[in-house]
N, C-alpha and C positions, 0 to 999 in steps of 0.2 A: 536507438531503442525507442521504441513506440507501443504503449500498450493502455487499455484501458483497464483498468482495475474495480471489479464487481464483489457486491457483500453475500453474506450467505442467504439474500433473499432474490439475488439476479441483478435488485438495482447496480445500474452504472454508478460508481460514486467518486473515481478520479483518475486521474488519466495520466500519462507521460509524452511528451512528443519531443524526441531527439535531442534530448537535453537533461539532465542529473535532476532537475526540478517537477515535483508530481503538487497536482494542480488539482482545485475542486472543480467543477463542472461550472460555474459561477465564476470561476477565473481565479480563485486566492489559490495563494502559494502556500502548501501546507509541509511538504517534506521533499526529503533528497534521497540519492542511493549514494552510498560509497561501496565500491566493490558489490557483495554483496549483501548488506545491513541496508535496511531502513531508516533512516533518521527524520524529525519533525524539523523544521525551522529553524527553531530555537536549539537545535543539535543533541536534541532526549534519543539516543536511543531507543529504536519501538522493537524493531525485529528484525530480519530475513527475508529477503527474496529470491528461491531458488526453484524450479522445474513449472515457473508459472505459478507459483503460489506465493502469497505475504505471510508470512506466521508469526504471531506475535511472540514473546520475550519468555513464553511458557510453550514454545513449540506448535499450537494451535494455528488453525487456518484463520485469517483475517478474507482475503480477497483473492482472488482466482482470474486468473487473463484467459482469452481464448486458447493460448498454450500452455495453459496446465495441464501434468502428467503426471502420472506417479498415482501412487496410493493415497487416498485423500476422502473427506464425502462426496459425495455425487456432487457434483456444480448443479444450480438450479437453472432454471430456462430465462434466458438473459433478457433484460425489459429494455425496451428501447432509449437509446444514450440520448440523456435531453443535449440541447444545443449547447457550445460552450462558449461563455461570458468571455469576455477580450481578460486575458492575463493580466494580473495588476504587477506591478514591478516585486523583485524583493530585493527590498532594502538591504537587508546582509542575513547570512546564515550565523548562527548563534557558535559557537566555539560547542564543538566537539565532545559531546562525553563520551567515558570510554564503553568502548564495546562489551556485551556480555557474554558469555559464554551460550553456546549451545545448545540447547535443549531436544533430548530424543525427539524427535518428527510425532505428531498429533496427526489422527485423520480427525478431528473431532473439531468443532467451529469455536470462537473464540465470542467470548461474550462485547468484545471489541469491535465485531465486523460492524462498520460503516464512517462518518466522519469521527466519529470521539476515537477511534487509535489515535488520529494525528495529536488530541489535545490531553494527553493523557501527561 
């Protein structure tokens, strides 16, 4: 799995590259996927990842990869991916909270899109 994850203004804001660890552009290790949930580091529960889009914990869109689909707002016109900082290690992932429930699908942008999902 390889994907860059952009906010609802186009900026690039983090990225995946073939490994369960999503990474700031700067190199810090901010969250993980299990399955398909979103989790921060420290193992918060943020959202969902499914048809190419993040949505946070009220259904809403966070971030949009070139393979999002579906019903959604228009993706905006993607700004150029700054260069990426060398990965800094992660220490440990934080113990697991439990997953939430669902929420109906949001086309509508989440007051969340860009780094502050992960520190929420």
């Amino acid at each position: 799995m390889k994907y860059t994850f952009y906010d609802f203004e186009g900026k690039a804001v983090s990225y995946i590259d073939n490994d369960e660890i999503i990474y700031l552009f700067e190199g810090k290790p901010v969250g993980y996927f299990e399955n398909d949930a979103v989790h921060s580091i420290a193992g918060h529960h943020l959202g969902w990842f499914e048809d190419g889009w993040v949505r946070d914990l009220r259904g809403r869109r966070v971030f949009f990869t070139e393979s999002a689909t579906g019903k959604g707002p228009v993706p905006p016109a993607k700004h150029t991916k700054p260069v990426k900082g060398a990965k800094q290690p992660v220490k440990t992932k934080g113990d697991q909270h439990s997953k939430k429930m669902k929420p109906p699908i949001s086309s509508s942008w989440s007051a969340l899109s860009g780094e502050m999902y992960f520190y929420q």
